[in-house]
DSSP file (Angstrom, degrees, kcal/mol; ACC not computed):
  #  RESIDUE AA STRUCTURE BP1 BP2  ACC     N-H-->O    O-->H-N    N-H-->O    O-->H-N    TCO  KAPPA ALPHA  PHI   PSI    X-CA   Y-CA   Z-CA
    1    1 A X     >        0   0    0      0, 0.0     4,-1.1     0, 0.0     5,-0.2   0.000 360.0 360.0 360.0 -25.6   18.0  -23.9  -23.7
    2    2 A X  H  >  +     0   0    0      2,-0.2     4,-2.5     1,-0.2     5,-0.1   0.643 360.0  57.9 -60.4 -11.7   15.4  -25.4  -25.9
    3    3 A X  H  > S+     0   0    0      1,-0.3     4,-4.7     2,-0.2     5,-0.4   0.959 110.4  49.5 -95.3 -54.1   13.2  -26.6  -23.3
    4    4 A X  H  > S+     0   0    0      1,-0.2     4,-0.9     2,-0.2    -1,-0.3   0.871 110.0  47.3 -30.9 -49.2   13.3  -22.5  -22.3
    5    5 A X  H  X S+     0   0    0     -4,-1.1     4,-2.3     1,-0.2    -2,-0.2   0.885 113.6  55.5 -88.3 -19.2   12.5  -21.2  -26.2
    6    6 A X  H  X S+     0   0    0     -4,-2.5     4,-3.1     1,-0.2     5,-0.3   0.974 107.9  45.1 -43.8 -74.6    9.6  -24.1  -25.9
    7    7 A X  H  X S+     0   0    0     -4,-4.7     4,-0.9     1,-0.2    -1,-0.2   0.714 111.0  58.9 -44.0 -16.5    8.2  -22.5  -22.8
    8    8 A X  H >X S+     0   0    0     -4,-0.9     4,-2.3    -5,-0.4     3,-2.0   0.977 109.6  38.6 -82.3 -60.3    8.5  -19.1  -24.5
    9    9 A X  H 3X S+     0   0    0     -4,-2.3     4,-0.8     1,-0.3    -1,-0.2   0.505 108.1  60.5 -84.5   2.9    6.5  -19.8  -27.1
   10   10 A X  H 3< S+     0   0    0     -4,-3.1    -1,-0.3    -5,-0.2    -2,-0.2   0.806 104.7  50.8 -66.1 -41.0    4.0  -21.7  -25.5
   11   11 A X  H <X S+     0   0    0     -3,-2.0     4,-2.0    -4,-0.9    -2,-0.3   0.543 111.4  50.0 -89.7 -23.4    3.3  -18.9  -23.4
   12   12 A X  H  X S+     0   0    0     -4,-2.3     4,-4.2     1,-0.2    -1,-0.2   0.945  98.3  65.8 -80.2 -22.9    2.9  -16.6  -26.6
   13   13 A X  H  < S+     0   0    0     -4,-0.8    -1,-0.2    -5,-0.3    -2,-0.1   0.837 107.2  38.4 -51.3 -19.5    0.8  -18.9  -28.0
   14   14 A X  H  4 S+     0   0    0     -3,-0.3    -1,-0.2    -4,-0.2    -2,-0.2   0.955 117.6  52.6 -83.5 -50.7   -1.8  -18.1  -25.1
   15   15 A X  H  < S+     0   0    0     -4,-2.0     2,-0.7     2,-0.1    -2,-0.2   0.893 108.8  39.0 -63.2 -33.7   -0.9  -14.2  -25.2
   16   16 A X  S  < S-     0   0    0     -4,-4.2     5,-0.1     1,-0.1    38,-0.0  -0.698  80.5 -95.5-119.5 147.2   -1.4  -13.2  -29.3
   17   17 A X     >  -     0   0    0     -2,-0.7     4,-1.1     1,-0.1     5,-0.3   0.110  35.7-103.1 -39.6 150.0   -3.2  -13.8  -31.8
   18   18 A X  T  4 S+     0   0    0      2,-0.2    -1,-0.1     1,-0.2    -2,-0.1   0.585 118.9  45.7  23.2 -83.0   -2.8  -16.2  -34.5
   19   19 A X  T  > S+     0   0    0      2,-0.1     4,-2.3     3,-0.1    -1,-0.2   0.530 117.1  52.4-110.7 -35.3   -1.7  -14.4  -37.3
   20   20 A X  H  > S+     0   0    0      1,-0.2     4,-1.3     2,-0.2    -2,-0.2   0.723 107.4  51.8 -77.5   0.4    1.0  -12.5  -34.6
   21   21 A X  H  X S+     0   0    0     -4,-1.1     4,-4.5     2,-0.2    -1,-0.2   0.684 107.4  47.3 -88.9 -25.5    2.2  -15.4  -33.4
   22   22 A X  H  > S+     0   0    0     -5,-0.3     4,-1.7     1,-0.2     5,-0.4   0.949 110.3  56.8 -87.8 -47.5    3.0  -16.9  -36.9
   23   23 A X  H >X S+     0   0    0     -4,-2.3     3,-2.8     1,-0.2     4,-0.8   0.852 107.6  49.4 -32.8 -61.0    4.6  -13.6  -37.8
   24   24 A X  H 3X S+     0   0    0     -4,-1.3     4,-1.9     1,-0.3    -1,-0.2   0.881 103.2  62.5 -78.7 -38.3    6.9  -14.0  -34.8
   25   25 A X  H 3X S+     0   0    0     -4,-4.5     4,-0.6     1,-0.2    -1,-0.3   0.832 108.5  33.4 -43.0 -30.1    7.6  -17.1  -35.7
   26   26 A X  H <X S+     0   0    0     -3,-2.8     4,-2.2    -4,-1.7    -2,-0.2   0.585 112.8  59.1-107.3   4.7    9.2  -16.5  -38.9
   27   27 A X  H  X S+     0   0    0     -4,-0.8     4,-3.9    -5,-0.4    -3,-0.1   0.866 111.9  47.3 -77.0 -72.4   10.8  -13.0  -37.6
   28   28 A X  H  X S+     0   0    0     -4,-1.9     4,-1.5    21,-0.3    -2,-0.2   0.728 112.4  47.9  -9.6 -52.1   12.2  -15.9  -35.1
   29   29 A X  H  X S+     0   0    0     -4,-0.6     4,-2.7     2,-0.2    -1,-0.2   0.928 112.3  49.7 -51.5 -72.0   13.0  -17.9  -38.3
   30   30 A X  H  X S+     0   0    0     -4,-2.2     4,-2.6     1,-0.2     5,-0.4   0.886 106.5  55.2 -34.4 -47.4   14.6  -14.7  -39.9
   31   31 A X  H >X S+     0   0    0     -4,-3.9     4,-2.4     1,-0.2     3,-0.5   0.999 102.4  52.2 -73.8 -58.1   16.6  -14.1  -36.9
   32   32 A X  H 3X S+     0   0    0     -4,-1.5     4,-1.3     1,-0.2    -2,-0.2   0.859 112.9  51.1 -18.6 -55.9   18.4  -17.7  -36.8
   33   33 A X  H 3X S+     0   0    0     -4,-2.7     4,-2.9     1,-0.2    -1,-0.2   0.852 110.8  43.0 -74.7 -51.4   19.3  -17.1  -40.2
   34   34 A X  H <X S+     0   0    0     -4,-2.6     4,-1.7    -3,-0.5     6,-0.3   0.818 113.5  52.2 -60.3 -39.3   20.8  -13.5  -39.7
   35   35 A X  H  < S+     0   0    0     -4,-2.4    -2,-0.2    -5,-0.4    -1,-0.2   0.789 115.5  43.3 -84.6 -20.8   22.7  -14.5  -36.6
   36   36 A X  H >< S+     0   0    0     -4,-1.3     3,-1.4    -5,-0.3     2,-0.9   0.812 116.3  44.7 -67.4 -95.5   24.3  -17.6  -38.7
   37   37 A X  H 3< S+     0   0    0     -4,-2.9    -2,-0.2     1,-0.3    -3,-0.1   0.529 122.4  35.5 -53.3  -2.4   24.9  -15.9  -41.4
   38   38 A X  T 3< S-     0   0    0     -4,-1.7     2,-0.8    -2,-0.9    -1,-0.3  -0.164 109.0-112.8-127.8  34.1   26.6  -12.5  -39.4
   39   39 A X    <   +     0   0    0     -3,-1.4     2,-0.2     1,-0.2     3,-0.1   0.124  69.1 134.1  78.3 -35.0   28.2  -14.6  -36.7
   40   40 A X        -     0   0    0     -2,-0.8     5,-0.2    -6,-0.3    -1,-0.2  -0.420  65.6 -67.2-112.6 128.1   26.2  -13.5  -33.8
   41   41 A X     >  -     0   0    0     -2,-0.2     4,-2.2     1,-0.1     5,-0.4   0.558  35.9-168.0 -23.3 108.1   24.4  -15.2  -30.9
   42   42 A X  H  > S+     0   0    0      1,-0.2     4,-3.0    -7,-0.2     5,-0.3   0.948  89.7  56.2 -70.4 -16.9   21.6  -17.1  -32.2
   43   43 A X  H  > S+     0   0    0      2,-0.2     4,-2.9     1,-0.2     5,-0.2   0.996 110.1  47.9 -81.5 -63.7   20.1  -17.6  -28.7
   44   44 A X  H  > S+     0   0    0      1,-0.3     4,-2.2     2,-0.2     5,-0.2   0.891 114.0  50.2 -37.3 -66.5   20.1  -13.6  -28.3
   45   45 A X  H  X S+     0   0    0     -4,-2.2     4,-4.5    -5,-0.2     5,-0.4   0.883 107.2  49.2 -23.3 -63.5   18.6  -13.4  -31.5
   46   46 A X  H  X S+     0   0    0     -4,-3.0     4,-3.3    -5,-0.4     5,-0.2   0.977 111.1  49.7 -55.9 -50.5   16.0  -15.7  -30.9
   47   47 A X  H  X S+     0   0    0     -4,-2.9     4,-0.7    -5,-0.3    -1,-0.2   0.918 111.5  47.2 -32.7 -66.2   15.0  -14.1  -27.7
   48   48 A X  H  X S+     0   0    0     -4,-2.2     4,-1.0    -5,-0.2     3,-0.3   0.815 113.4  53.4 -62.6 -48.6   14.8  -10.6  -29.2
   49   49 A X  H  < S+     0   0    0     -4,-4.5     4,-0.4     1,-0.2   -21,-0.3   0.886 110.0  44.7 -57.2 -44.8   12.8  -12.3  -32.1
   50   50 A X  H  < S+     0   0    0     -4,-3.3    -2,-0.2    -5,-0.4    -1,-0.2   0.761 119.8  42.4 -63.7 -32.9   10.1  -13.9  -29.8
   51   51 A X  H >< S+     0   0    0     -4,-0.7     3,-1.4    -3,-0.3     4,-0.2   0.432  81.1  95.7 -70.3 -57.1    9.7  -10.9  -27.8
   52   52 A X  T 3< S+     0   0    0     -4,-1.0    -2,-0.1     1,-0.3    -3,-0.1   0.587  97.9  34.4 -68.9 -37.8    9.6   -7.9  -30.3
   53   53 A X  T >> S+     0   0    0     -4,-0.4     3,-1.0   -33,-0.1     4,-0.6   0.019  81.1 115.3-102.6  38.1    6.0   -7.9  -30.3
   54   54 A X  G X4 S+     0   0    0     -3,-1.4     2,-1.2     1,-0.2     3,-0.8   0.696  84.0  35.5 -70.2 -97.4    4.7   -8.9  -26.9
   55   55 A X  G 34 S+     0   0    0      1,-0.2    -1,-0.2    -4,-0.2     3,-0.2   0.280  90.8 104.0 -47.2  -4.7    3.0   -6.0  -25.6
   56   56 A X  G <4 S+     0   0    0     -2,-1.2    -1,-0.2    -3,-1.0    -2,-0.1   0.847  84.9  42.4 -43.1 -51.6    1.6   -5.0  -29.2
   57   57 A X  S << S+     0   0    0     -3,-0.8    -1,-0.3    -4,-0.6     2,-0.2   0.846  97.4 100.9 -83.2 -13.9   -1.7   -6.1  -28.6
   58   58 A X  S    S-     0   0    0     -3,-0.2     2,-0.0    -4,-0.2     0, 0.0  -0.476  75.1-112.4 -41.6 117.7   -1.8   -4.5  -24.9
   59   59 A X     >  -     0   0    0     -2,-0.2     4,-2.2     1,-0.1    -1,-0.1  -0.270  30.7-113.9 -13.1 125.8   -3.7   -0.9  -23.9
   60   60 A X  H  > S+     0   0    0      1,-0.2     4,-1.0     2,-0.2    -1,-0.1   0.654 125.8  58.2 -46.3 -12.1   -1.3    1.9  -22.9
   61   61 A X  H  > S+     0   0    0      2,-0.2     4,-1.8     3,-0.1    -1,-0.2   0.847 107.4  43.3 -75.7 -46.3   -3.6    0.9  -19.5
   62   62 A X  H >> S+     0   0    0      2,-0.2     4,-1.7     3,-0.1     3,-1.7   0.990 118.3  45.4 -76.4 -63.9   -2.5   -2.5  -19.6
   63   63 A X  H >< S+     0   0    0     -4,-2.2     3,-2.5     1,-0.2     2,-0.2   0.645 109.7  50.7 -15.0-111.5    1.2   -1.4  -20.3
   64   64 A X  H 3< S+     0   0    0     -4,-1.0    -1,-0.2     1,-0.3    -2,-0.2   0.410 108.4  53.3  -7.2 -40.4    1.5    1.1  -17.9
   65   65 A X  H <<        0   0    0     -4,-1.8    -1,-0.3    -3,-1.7    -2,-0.2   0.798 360.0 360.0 -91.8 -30.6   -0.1   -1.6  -14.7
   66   66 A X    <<        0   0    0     -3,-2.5    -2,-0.2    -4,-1.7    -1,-0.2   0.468 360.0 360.0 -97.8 360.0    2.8   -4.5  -15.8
């Protein structure tokens, strides 16, 4: 499963800036944490964390064609 949250974030690395990327990292962080402490699928978490802002820097254009 690792090899997976690698590839993820490899591929974000390419998509977002910088400074959103480090954010999602520690929302990413945040979520591990939450999903320990409350029981709950860390893998889901992580997903949902990695994720949350992908289309953020996109155009309603660019949305709208993917």
């Amino acid at each position: 499963m690792e090899l997976i949250f690698d590839r993820i974030k490899k591929d974000l690395k390419h998509l977002l800036s910088e400074k959103r990327y480090q954010h999602t990292l520690g929302v990413e962080k945040s979520a591990i944490m939450l999903s320990e402490k409350y029981g709950e699928n860390i893998n889901k978490a992580r997903i949902s964390a990695l994720l949350h802002d992908i289309a953020k820097q996109l155009s309603h254009d660019e949305i709208k064609e993917k």
